[in-house]
C-alpha positions as CSV (number, residue, x, y, z in Angstrom):
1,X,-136.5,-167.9,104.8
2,X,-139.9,-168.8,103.4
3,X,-142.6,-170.5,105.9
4,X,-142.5,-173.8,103.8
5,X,-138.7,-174.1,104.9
6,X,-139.0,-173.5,108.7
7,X,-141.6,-176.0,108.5
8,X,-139.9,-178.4,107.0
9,X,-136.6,-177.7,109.2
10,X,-138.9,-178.1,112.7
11,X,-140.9,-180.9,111.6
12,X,-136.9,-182.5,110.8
13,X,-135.9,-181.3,114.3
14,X,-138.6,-182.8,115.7
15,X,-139.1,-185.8,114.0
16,X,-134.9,-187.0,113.9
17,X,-135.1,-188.1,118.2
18,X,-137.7,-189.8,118.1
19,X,-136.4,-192.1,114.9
20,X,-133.5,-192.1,116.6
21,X,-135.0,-193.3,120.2
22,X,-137.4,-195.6,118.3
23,X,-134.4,-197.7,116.2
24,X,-132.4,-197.9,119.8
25,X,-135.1,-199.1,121.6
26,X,-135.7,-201.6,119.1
27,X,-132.0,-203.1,119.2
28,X,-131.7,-203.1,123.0
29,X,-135.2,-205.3,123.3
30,X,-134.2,-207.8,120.6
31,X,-130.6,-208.3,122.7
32,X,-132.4,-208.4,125.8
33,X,-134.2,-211.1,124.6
34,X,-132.0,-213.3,123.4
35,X,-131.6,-216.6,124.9
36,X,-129.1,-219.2,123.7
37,X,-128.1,-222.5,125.4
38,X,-124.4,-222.3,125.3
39,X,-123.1,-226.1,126.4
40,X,-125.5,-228.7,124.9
41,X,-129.0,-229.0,123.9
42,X,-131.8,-228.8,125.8
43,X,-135.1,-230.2,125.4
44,X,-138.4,-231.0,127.7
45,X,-141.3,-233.1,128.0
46,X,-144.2,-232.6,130.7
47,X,-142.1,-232.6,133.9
48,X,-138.8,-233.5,132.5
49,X,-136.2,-231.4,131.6
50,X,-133.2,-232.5,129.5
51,X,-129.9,-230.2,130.1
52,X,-126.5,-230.4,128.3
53,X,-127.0,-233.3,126.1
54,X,-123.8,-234.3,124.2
55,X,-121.6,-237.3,123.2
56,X,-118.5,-237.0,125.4
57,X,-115.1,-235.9,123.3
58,X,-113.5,-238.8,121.3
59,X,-110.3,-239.6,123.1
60,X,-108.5,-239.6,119.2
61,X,-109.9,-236.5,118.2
62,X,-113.4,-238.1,116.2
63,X,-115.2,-241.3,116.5
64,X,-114.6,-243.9,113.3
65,X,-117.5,-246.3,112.0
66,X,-118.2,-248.9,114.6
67,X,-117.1,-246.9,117.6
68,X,-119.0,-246.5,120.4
69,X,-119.5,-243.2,122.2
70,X,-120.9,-241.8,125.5
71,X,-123.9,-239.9,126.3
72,X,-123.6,-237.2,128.5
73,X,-126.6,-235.3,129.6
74,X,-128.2,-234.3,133.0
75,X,-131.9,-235.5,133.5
76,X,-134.0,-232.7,135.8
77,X,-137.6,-234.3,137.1
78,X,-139.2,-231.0,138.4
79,X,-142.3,-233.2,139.1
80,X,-144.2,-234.9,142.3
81,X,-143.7,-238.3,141.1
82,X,-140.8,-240.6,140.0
83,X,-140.0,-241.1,136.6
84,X,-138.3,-243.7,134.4
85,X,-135.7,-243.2,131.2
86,X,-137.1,-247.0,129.6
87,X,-135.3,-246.4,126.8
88,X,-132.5,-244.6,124.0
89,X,-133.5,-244.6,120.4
90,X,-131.8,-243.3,117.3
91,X,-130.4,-243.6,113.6
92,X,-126.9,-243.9,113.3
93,X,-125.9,-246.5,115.7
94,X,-127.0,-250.0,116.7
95,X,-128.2,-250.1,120.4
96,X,-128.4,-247.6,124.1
97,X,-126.3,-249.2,127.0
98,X,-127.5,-248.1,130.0
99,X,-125.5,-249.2,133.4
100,X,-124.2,-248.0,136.8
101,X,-125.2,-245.5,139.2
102,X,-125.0,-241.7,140.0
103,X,-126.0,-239.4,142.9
104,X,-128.9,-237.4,142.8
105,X,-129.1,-234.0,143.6
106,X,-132.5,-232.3,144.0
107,X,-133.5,-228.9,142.1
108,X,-131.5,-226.5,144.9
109,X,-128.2,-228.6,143.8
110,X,-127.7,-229.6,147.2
111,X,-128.2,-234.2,147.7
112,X,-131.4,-235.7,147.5
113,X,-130.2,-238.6,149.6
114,X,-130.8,-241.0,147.0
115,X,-129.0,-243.1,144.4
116,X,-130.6,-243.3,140.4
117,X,-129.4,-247.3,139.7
118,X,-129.9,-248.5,136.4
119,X,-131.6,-251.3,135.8
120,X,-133.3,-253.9,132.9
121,X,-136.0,-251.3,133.4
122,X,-133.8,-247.9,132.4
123,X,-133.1,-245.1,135.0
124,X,-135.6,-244.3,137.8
125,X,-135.3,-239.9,138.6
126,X,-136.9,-239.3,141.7
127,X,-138.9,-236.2,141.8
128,X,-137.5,-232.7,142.5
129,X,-134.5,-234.4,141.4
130,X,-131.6,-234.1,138.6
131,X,-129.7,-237.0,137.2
132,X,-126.2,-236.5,136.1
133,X,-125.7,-239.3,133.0
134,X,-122.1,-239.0,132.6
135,X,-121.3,-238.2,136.1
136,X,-120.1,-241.4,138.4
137,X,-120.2,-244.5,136.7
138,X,-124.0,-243.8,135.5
139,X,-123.7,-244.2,131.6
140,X,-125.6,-244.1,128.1
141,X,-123.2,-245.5,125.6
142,X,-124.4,-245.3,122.1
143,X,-122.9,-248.5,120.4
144,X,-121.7,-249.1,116.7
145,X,-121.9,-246.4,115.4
146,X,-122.9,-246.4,111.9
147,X,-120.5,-243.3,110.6
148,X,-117.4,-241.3,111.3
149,X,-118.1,-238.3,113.5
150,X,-116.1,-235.2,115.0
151,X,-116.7,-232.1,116.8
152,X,-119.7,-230.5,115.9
153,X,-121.5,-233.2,114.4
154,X,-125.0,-234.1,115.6
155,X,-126.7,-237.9,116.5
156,X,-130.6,-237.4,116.2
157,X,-132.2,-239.3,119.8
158,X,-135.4,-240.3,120.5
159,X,-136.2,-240.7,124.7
160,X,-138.9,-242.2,126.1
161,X,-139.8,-242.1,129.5
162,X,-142.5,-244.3,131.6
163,X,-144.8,-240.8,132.7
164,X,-143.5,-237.9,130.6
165,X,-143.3,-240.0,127.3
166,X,-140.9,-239.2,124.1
167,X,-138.7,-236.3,123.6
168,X,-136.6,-235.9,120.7
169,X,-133.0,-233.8,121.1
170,X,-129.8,-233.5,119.3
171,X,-126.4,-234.9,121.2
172,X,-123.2,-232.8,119.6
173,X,-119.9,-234.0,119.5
174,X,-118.5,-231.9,122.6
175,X,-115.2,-230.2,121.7
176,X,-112.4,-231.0,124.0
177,X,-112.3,-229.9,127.5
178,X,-108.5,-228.9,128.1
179,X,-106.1,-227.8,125.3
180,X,-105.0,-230.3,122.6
181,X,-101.2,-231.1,121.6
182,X,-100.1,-229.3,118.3
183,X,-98.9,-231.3,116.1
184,X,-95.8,-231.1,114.6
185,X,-94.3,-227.8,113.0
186,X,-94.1,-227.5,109.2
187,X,-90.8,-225.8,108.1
188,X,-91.4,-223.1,105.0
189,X,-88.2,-222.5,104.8
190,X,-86.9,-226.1,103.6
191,X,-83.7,-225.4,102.9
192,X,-82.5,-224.4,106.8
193,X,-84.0,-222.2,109.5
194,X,-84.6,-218.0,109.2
195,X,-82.7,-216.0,106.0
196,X,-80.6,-219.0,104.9
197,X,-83.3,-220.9,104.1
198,X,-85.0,-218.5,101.9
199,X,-81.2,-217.4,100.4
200,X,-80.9,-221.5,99.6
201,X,-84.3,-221.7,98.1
202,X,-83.2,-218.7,96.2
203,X,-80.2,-219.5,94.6
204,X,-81.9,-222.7,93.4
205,X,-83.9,-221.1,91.4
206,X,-81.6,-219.1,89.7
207,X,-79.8,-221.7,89.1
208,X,-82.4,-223.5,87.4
209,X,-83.4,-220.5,85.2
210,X,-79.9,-220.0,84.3
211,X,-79.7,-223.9,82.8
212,X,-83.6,-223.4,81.2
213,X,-82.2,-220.4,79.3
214,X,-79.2,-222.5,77.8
């Protein structure tokens, strides 16, 4: 074996691990990385956090043109001061409803001892506090809404409140929380259930080529 060869077979012995550790190391860090919001979207301004923002499921499956549908969200004030949701703005529907109540729970999860009330002014979050919108009878309803929507599809908001000022986020048409009823079965056979069916089906057609051919 001449010297050039050796040297080229140790400098591939060498060289192959560390490729090798190099391309793993690689994948593993871009994995560990990775950091996806699984149930609706998230968004933040200054010290307000928005979690889980989505327009409830449509009872009948998708919303039609003038329907009005619910936003479901929870509002997180990590802050030292109150703060105020004044207002719901979008494109694709006519007006924000806010009304009712909720309980407020502060960032540990456990009550905060207080109640977030809407009122003409919007929906006053405490701080160290999150607001359930959804939750109780505390709701956003986005009415008439200008198009048809189902599962998946987005409605663009804009949400301004009194301290933190506007953020903009995108509410999702949740999918349905518990199974759905099939609908009904669609028979291939046609002609009867199993063999017969096809034998039926069959036999048709035979009979039909016979009667093309005279």
């Amino acid at each position: 074996m001449t010297r050039a060869l050796r040297a080229a077979i140790v400098g591939v012995a060498l060289f192959s691990p560390v490729a090798l550790s190099a391309c793993s190391a690689g994948q593993v860090t871009q994995t560990a990385t990775q950091d996806r919001d699984k149930v609706g979207a998230m968004a933040q301004v200054d010290d307000i956090t928005l979690r889980q923002v989505e327009l409830a499921h449509p009872r009948a499956g998708s919303y039609e043109a003038g329907d009005d549908a619910e936003l479901t969200m929870a509002v997180v004030n990590t802050g030292e001061e109150a703060d105020t949701l004044v207002s719901v703005e979008g494109e694709g529907f006519s007006s924000a409803e806010i009304t009712g109540s909720s309980p407020e729970v502060n960032t540990e999860g456990t009550p905060a001892g207080q109640t977030a009330v809407a009122t003409a002014d919007g929906i006053e979050i405490a701080p160290d506090t999150t607001v359930f919108v959804g939750s109780g009878d505390l709701t956003v309803t986005l009415t008439d809404l200008d198009e048809d929507l189902t599962v998946g599809q987005q409605v663009a908001l804009v949400l301004t409140f009194e301290n933190a000022g506007e953020v903009e986020v995108s509410a999702t048409v949740s999918t349905p929380s518990n199974a759905q009823e099939r609908g009904e079965e669609f028979d291939f056979h046609e002609g009867g259930e199993g063999a017969e069916g096809a034998e039926d089906i069959a036999r048709e057609r035979e009979a039909e080529a016979g009667g093309s051919e005279d």
